[in-house]
C-alpha positions in Angstrom: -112.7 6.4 96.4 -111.9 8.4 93.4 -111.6 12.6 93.9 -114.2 13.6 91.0 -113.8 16.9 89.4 -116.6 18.2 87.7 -116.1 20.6 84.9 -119.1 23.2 83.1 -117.7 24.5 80.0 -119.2 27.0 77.9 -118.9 25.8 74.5 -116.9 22.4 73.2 -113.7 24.5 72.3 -112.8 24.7 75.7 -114.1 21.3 76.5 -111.6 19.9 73.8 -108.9 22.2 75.6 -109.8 20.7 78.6 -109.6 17.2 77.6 -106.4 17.6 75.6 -104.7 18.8 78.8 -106.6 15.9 81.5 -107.2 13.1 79.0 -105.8 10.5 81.6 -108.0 12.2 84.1 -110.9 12.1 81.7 -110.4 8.8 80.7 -110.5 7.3 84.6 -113.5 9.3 85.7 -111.5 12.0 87.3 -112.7 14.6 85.4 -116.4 14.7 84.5 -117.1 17.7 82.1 -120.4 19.2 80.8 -121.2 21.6 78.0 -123.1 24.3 79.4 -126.7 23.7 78.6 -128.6 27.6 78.6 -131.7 26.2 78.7 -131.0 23.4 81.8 -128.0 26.2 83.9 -129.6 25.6 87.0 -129.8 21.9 86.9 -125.8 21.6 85.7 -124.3 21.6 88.7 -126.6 19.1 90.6 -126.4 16.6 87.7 -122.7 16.8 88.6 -123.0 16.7 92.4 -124.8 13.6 91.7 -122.8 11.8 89.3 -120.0 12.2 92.6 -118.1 15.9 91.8 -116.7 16.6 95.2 -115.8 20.2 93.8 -117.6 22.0 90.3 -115.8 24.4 88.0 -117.6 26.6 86.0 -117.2 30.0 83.9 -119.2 33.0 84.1 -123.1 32.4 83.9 -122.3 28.5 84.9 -120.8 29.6 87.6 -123.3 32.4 88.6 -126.1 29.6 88.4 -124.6 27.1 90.1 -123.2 28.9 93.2 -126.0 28.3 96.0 -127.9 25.2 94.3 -125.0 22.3 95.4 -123.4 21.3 98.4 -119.6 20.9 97.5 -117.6 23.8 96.0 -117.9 25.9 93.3 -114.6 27.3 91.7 -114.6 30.2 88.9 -112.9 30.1 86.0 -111.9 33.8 85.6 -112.3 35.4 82.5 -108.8 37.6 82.3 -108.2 40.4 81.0 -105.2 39.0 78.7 -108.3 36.1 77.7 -110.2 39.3 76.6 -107.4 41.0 74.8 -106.6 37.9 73.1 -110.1 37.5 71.8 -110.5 41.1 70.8 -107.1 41.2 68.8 -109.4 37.7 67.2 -112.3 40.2 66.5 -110.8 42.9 64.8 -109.8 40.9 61.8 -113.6 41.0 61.0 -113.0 45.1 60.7 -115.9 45.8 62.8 -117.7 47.3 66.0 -116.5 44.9 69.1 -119.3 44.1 71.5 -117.8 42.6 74.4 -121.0 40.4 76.1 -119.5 39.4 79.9 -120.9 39.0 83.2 -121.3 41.4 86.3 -119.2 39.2 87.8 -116.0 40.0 85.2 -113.9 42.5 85.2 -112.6 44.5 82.0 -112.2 48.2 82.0 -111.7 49.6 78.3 -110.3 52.5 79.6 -107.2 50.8 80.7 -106.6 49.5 77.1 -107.9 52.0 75.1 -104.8 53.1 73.6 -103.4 49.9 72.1 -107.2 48.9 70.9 -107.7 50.5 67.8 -111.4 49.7 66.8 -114.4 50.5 68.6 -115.4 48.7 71.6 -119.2 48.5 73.0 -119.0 46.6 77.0 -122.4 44.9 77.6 -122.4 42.9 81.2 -125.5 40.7 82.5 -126.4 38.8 84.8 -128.5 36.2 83.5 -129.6 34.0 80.7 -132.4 36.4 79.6 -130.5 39.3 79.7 -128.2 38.2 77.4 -130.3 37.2 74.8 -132.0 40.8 74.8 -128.5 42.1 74.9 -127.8 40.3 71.5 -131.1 41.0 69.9 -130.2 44.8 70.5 -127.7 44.3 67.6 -129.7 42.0 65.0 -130.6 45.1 62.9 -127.1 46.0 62.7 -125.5 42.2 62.3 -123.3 43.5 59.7 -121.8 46.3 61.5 -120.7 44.6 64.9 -118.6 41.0 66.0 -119.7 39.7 69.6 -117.2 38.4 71.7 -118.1 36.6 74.4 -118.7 33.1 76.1 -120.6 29.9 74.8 -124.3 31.2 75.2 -123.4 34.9 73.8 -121.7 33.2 71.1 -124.7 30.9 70.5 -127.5 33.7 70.3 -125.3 35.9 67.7 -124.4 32.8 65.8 -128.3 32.1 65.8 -129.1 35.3 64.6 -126.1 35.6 61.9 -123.9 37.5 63.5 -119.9 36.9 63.5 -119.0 36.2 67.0 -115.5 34.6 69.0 -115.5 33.1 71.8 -113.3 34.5 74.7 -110.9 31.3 75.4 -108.7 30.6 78.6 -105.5 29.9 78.5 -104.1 26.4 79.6 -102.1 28.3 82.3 -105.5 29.1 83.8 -106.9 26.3 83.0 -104.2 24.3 84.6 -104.0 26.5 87.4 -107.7 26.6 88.4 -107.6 22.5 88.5 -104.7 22.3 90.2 -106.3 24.3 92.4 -109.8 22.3 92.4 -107.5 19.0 93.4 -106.3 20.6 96.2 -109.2 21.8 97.8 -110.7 18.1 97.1 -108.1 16.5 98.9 -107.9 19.1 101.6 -111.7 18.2 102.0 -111.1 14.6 102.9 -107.6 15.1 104.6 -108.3 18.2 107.0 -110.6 18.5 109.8 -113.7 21.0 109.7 -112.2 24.4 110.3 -109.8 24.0 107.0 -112.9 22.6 105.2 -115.1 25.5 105.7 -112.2 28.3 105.4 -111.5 26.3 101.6 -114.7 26.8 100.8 -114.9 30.5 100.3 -111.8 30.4 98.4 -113.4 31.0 95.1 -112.9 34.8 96.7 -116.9 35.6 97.5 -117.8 39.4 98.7 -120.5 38.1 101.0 -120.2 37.9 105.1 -119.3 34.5 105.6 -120.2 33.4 109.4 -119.8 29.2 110.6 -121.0 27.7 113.5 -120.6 23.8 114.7 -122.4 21.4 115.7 -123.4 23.1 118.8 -123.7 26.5 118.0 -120.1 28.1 118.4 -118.7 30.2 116.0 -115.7 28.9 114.6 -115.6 31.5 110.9 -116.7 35.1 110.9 -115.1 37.2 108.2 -114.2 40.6 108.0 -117.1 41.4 105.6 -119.4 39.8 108.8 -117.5 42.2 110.9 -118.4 45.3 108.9 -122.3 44.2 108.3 -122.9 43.3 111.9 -120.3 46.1 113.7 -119.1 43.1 116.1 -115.2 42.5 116.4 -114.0 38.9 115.8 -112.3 38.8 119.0 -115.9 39.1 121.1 -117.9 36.8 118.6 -115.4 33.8 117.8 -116.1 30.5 119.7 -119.2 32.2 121.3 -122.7 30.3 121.3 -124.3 32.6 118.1 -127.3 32.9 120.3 -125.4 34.5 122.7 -123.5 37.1 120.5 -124.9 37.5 117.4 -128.7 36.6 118.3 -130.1 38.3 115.1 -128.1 35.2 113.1 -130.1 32.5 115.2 -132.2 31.4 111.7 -128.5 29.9 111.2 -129.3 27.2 114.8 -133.0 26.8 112.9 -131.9 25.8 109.7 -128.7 23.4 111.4 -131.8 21.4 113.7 -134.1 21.2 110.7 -131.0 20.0 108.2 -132.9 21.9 105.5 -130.7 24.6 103.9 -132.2 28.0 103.1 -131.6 30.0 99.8 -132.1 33.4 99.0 -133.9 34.5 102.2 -134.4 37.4 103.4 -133.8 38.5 106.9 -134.5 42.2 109.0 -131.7 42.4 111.7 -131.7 45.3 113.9 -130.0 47.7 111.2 -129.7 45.9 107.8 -131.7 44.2 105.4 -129.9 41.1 104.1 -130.3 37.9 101.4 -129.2 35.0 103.1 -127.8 31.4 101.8 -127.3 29.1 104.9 -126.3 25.5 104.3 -125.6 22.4 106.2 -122.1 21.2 106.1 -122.2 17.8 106.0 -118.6 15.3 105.6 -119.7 12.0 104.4 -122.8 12.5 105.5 -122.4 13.6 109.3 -123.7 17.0 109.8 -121.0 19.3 111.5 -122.2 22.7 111.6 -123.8 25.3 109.3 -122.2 28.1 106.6 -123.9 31.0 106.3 -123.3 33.8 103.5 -125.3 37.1 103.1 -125.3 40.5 101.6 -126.5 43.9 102.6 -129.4 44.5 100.4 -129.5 48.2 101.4 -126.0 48.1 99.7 -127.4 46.8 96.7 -130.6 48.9 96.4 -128.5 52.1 96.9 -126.0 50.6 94.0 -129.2 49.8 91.8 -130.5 53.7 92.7 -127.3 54.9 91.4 -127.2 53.5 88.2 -130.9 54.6 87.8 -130.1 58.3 88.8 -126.9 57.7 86.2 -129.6 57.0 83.5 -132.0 59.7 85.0 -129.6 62.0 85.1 -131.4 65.4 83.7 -134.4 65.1 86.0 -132.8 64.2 89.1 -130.4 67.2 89.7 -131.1 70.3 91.0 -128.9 73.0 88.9 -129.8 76.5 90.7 -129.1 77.9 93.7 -130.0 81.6 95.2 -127.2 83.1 93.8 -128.3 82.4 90.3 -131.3 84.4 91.1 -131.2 87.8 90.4 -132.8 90.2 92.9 -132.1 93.8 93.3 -135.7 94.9 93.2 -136.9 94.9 97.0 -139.5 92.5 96.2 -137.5 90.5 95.1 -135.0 90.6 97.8 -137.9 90.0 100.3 -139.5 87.0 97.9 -135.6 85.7 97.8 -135.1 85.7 101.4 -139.0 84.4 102.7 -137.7 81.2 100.4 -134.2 80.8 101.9 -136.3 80.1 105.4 -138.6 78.4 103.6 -135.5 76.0 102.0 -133.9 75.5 106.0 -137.2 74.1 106.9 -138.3 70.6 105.5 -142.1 71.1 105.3 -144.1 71.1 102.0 -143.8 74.4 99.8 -146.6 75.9 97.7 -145.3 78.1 94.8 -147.3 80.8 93.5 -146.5 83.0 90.1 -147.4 83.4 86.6 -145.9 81.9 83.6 -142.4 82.4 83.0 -141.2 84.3 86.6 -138.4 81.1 87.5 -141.0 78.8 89.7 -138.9 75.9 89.2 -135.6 78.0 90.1 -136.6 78.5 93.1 -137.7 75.0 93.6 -134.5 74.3 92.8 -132.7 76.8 95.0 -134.9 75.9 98.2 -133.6 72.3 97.5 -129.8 73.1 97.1 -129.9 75.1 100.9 -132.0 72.1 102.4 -131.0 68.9 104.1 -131.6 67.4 100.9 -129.1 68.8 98.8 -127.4 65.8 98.0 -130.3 63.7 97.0 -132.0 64.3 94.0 -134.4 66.4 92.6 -137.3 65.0 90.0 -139.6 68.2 88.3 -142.4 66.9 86.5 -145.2 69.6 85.3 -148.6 67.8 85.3 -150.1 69.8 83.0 -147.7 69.0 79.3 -148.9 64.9 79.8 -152.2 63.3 79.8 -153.8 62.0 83.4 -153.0 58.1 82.6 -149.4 59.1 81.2 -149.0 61.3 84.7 -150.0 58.5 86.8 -147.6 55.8 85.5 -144.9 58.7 85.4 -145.4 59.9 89.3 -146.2 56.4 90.6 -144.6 53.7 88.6 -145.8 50.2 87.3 -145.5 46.6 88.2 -144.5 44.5 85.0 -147.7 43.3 83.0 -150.3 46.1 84.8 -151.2 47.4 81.0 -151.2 47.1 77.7 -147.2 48.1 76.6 -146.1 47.9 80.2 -142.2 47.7 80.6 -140.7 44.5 81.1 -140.0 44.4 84.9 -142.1 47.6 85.8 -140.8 51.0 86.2 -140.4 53.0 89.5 -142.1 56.6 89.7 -140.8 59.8 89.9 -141.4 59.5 93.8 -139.4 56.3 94.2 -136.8 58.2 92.0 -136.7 61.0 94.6 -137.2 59.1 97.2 -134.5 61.1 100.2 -134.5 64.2 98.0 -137.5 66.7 96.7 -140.3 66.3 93.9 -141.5 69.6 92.1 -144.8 69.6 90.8 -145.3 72.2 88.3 -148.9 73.5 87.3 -150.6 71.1 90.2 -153.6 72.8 89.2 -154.2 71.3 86.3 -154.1 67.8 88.2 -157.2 65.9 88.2 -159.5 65.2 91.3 -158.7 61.5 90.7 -154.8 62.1 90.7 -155.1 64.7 93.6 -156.5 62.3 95.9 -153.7 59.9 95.0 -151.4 62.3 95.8 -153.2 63.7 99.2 -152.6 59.7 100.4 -149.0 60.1 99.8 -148.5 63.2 101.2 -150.4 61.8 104.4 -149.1 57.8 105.0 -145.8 58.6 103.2 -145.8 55.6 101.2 -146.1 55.1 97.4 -148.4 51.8 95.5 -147.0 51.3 91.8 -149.9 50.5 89.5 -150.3 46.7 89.0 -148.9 46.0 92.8 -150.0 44.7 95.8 -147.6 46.3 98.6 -146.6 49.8 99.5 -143.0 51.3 99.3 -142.3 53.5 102.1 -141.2 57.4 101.0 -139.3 60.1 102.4 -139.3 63.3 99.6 -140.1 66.5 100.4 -142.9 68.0 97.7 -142.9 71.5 96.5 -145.6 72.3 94.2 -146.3 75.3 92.1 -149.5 76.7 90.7 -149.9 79.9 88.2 -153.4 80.6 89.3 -155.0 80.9 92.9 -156.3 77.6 94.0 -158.6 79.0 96.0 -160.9 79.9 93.1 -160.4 76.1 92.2 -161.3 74.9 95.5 -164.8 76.9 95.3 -165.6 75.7 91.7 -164.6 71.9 92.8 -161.7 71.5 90.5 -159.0 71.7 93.6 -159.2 69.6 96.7 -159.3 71.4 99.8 -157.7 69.0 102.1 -155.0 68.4 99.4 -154.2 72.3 99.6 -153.8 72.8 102.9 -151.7 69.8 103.0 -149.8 71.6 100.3 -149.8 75.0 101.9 -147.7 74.3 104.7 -145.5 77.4 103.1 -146.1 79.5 100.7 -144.2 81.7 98.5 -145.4 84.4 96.1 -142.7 85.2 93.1 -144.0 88.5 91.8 -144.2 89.0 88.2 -141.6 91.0 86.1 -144.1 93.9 85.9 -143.9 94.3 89.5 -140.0 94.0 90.1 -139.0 97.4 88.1 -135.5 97.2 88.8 -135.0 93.7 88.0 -135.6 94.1 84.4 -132.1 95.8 82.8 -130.2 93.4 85.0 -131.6 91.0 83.8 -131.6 91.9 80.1 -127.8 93.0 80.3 -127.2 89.0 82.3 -129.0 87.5 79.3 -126.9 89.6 76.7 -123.9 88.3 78.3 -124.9 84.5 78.6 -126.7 84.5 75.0 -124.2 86.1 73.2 -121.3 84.7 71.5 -118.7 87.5 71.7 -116.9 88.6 74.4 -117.2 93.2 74.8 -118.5 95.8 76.4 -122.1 96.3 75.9 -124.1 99.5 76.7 -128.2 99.4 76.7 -129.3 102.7 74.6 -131.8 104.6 76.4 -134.3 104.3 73.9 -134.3 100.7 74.1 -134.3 101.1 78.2 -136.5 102.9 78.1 -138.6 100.5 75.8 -138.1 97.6 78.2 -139.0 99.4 81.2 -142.4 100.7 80.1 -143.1 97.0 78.8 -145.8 94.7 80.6 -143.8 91.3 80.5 -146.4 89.0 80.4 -144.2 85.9 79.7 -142.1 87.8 82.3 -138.5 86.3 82.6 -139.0 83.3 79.9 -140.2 86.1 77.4 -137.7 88.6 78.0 -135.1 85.8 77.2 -136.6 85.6 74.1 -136.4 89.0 73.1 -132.6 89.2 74.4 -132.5 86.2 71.7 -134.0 88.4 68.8 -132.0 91.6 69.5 -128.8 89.7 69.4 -130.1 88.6 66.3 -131.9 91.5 64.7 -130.1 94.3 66.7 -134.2 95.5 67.6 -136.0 95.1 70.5 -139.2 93.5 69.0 -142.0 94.3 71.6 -146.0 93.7 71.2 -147.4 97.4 71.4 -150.1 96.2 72.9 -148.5 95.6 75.7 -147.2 98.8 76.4 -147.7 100.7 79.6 -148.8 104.4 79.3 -146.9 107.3 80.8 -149.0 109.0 83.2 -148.5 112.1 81.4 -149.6 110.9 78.0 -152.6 109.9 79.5 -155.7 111.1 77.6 -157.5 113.5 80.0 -161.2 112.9 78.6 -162.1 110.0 81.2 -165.3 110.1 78.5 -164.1 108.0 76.0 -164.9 104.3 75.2 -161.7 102.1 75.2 -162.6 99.4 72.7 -159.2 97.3 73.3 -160.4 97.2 77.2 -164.0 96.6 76.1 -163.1 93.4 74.3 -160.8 92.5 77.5 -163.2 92.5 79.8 -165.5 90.2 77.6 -162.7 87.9 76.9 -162.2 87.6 81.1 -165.9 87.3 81.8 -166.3 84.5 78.9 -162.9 82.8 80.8 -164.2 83.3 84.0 -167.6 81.5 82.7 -165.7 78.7 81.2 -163.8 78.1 84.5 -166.7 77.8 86.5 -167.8 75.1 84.6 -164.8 72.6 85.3 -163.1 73.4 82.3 -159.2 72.6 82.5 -157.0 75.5 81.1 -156.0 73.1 78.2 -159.9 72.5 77.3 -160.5 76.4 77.5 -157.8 77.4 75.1 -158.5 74.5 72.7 -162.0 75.9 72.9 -161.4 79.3 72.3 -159.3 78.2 69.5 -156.3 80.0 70.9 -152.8 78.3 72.4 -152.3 78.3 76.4 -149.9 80.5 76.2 -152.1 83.3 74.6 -154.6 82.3 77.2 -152.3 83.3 79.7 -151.1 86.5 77.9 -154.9 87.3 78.1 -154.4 87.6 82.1 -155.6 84.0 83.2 -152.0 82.9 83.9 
């Protein structure tokens, strides 16, 4: 019978390589080779199995799509890092950007090299066809500017879309090596018994747990991998009955009395989660037991949330603690330590403050001295995007539920913090439809993305913050009253600027030191103290920023006069007199007040006042 060798090469350079080196063993049959086919990867490898390859060697996405879907071994043809260097040292004769296109499954680091590689290098991995074809479609605007390097299909989409490419080549060392190799594990196939079979076939160096059982049951292979998944020794497993010792594994007895092997399944033990290939070993054609690989797909989730929170980066980290705060007005103190017992408790936190007085840095704070620390924080305010936009943002979508949808959905802002905290800024200007969205996950814990048909289970701690009394809301109908006392677990006030006296030249003289640019001594004049102190603050801490901005600019504290507070002895004594200025204030409120009452969002009232929100809130409504 003659030991076939079956061969998947990426493009007919290294086919010709291949043949060169094996043309006796091409000529006899030995060697059966086939040009990687993008659009038939999946089919490759059986084609071979059935033209009689007793073992398959492929390279990168061969290999990734042929691993699983055959029943003799498949061997990978590294790519190395000397075939990489080789093929860069190729591509910078072009004189232009290098973008490397290699699979997950390769490994290259840049940094490494980065020294002796002169030109600029761009690493894009995937891990299937489709993504590589995006990944070269990303640079067909710039086709003059870049050289792909990469295997046959990379190669094949840049050449398609005119863009200089080379093709990362093996070396006949490797090439040699990896057959040589191949040969032996063939023979050792048909001249070794059934132990040596099965530990040969995870020589191509898998990651997975690898468990076998025989014929009857008895584990003769269990890994070390297997040992860390399933927290069992291989001293108490090994030539056990599986049902005895492992019985969350016994799908493997199912799958070796039905003779049908199982792909891609997932199975709940006890602890994990795990994807599961189990297969039939079968030597000419008696069945002798059954292989089983599988991964922790809680390792691979948590790997996937990584990289997300990588990209996310920005919205998912809390930067402030307490001791950023600045509190030496009692208030203050007593606001700062009712929320440092409100941050050791894990219950839902209501925020209450104007505009401007560092809601979200407490938010921030309570979250750095919970529980949660060191899972991430995602701040959204709901009232800067419109009610669809908020929706998609705080929920997520399934692939295809709308017009512009991203290919292969998008998680929400709640999966995103899913272990750590949500803020949600301005919840009062959330609509009824959204709120009662909300109320559900607040109360089953559980998220639906729009477009889907199942629920993904949640544990986030939510902290909202409002800069009006929901109460009001609640008896106009524009708040939810279940929503709010779900909401108002705890509360905490932050007083205004106004109200914290001896808050405010701290403050001033910590902003002077962070804004400014030189490093001295600075003293406040008294005449400008005293100009900040008798000040109202209305934008409170976000506007005295601003003017900490313009004075290090304009060396003059630029304040509105009409925001000035009287000193009680300057006060007029004829209690007689009109005051036009609070005349037209109490109007303005009792036209507000009206428009409220009717339903109208803040946004709606300022943009029919003709006014911004922010002088809607300067107008006491914030």
């Amino acid at each position: 019978m003659i030991k076939k060798i079956g061969f998947i090469a990426s493009d007919e350079k290294l086919k010709d390589i291949v043949v060169h080196l094996f043309r006796k063993e091409v000529e006899q049959g030995e060697i059966i080779i086939d040009i990687l086919d993008p659009d038939n990867m999946k089919a490759q490898g059986k084609m071979l199995e059935n033209r009689g390859a007793s073992a398959i060697i492929a390279r990168s996405g061969g290999y990734r799509h042929t691993v699983g879907t055959v029943n003799v071994p498949v061997i990978n043809l590294k790519i190395s890092t000397l075939d990489i260097l080789y093929a860069i040292k190729k591509a910078s004769k072009y004189k232009k950007d290098i973008v490397i296109v290699i699979s997950d499954l390769e490994y290259f680091s840049y940094d490494d090299w980065k020294d002796i590689i002169h030109e600029k290098v761009i690493i894009e991995k995937f891990e299937d066809k489709d993504n590589i074809e995006c990944i070269i479609n990303k640079y067909k605007e710039t086709r003059d500017k870049v050289v792909v390097v990469g295997g046959g299909i990379p190669c094949m989409y840049a050449e398609n879309l005119g863009i200089d490419n080379v093709s990362i080549g093996a070396s006949n060392e490797s090439i040699c090596d990896i057959f040589e190799h191949a040969k032996q594990l063939v023979d050792s196939l048909y001249e070794q018994n059934y132990r040596n079979e099965v530990l040969n076939m995870i020589l191509d160096g898998v990651h997975d747990a690898v468990i076998a059982i025989d014929r009857n049951g008895k584990i003769i292979l269990y890994n070390e991998r297997a040992q860390e998944l399933l927290k069992k020794s291989s001293t108490n497993v090994m030539d056990k009955n599986i049902e005895e010792v492992c019985p969350e594994l016994t799908f493997m007895m199912d799958v070796l009395k039905s003779g049908v092997n199982q792909y891609n399944e997932i199975k709940n033990l006890p602890e994990i989660v795990i994807t599961a290939n189990t297969s039939v070993l079968n030597i000419d054609g008696q069945t002798h037991g059954v292989l089983c690989s599988f991964q922790d797909i809680t390792k691979l989730q948590n790997l996937e949330k990584k990289i997300r929170y990588e990209l996310n980066k920005k919205g998912l980290v809390a930067k402030y603690t307490f001791e950023n705060i600045i509190a030496n007005d009692p208030i203050m103190k007593n606001t700062v330590s009712k929320a440092i017992k409100i941050g050791l408790d894990d219950s839902t936190v209501m925020i209450y403050g104007e505009s401007g007085t560092g809601k979200e840095m407490f938010a921030q704070s309570i979250h750095n001295i919970s529980s949660r620390k060191k899972e991430p924080f995602v701040a959204i305010n709901c009232a800067a995007i419109s009610e669809s936009l908020l929706e998609s943002e705080l929920f997520g979508y399934e692939e295809g539920a709308f017009t512009g949808a991203r290919k292969g959905g998008k998680p929400g802002l709640f999966e995103l913090a899913h272990g750590g905290t949500i803020f949600l800024d301005e919840i009062n200007s959330m609509s009824l439809n959204l709120q009662a969205k909300l109320l559900r996950v607040l109360e089953e814990k559980e998220v639906m993305r729009i477009g889907s048909d199942y629920v993904i289970p949640l544990d986030v701690r939510i902290i909202a913050a409002a800069n009006e009394n929901l109460k009001g809301k609640i008896k106009n109908g524009t708040f939810r009253s279940d929503l709010f006392y779900r909401l108002s677990i705890l509360e905490l006030h932050i007083p205004p600027l106004r109200e914290r006296k001896e808050d405010i030249i701290p403050l001033f003289m910590h902003y002077i030191t962070t804004l400014s640019k030189k490093v001295c001594e600075f003293k406040l004049e008294s005449k400008i103290e005293k100009k900040i102190m008798n000040y109202s603050w209305p934008g409170n801490v976000r506007e005295l920023r601003n003017v900490v901005q313009r004075y290090l600019i304009f060396q003059e504290v630029d304040l509105d006069e009409n925001e000035m507070l009287e000193d009680n002895n300057e006060l007029d004594n004829d209690e007689n007199l009109l005051d036009l200025k609070q005349i037209n204030k109490y109007v303005e409120e009792k036209v507000i007040q009206m428009l409220e009452s009717s339903g109208m969002s803040k946004n709606e009232i300022a943009k029919k006042l003709g006014i911004s929100r922010t002088a809607l809130w300067r107008k006491g409504k914030c």
